[in-house]
C-alpha positions in Angstrom: 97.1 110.6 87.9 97.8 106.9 87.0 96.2 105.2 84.3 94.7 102.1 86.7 93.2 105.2 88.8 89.7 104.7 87.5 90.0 100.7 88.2 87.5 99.6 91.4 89.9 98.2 93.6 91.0 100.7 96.9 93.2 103.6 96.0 95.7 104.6 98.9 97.6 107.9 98.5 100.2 109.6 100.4 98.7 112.7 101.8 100.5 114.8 104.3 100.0 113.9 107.5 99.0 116.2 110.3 99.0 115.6 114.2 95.6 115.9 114.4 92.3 114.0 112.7 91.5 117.5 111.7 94.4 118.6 110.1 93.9 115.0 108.4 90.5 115.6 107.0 91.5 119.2 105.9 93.6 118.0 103.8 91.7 115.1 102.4 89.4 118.3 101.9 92.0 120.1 100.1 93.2 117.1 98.0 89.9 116.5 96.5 89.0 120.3 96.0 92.1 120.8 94.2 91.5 118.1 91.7 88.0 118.4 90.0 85.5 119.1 93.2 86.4 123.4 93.2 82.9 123.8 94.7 83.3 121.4 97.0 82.8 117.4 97.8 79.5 115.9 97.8 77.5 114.7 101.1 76.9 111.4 99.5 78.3 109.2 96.7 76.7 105.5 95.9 78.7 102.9 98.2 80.4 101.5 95.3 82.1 104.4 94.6 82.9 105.0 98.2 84.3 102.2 98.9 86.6 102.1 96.2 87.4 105.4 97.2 87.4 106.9 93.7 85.0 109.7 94.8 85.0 112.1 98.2 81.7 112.3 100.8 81.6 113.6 103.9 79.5 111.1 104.1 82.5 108.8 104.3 84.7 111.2 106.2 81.9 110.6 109.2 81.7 106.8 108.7 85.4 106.5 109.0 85.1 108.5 112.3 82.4 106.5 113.5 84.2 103.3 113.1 87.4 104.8 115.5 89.6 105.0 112.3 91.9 107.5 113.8 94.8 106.9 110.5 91.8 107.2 108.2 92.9 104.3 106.1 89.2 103.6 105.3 89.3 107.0 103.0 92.9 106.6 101.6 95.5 107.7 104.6 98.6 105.7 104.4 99.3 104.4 108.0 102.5 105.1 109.1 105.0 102.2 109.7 107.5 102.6 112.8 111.6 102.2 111.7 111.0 99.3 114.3 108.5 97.3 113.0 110.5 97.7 109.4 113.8 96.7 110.9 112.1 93.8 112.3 110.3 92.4 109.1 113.6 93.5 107.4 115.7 90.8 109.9 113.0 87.9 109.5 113.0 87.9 105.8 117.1 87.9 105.7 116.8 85.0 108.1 113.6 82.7 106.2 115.9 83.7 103.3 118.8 82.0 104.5 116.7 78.7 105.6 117.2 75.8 103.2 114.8 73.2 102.1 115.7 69.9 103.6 113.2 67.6 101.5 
């Protein structure tokens, strides 16, 4: 655990992805149980704390479904980035770095 982990701003973790939402959300399950929630997450946490994604709900597990948020980035799911889209950016920022200020 970091020491910022308590601060309010969104908190995005690497879980293990799955190739399914519901392998996703059994593991979010899993996560959270494992850390201090043994009996299990809560239905509902005040939306501050949701939000800033320093407690589990299923409340939020549904919202995030309800909004088509198939990566579940609204609950902490790192999206995955393609090798293309990195080789890309990677090839634009050797070439703006190579550009020289004329004035």
């Amino acid at each position: 655990m970091s020491s910022n982990y308590w601060q309010t701003k969104k908190q995005n973790e690497q879980f293990k992805h799955g190739n399914t939402l519901t392998s996703k959300i059994e593991a979010y399950v899993k996560v959270w149980e494992s850390r201090c929630y043994s009996d299990g997450i809560p239905d509902e946490v005040p939306n501050k704390v949701m939000d800033s994604g320093r407690a589990p709900s299923y409340k939020a597990l549904a919202i995030s479904i309800l909004k088509n948020d198939l990566l579940l980035k609204s609950i902490g799911f790192d999206g995955k980035e393609s090798k293309w889209y990195s080789a890309l950016k990677d090839k634009k920022r050797r070439e703006e770095s190579n550009q020289y200020d004329m004035f």
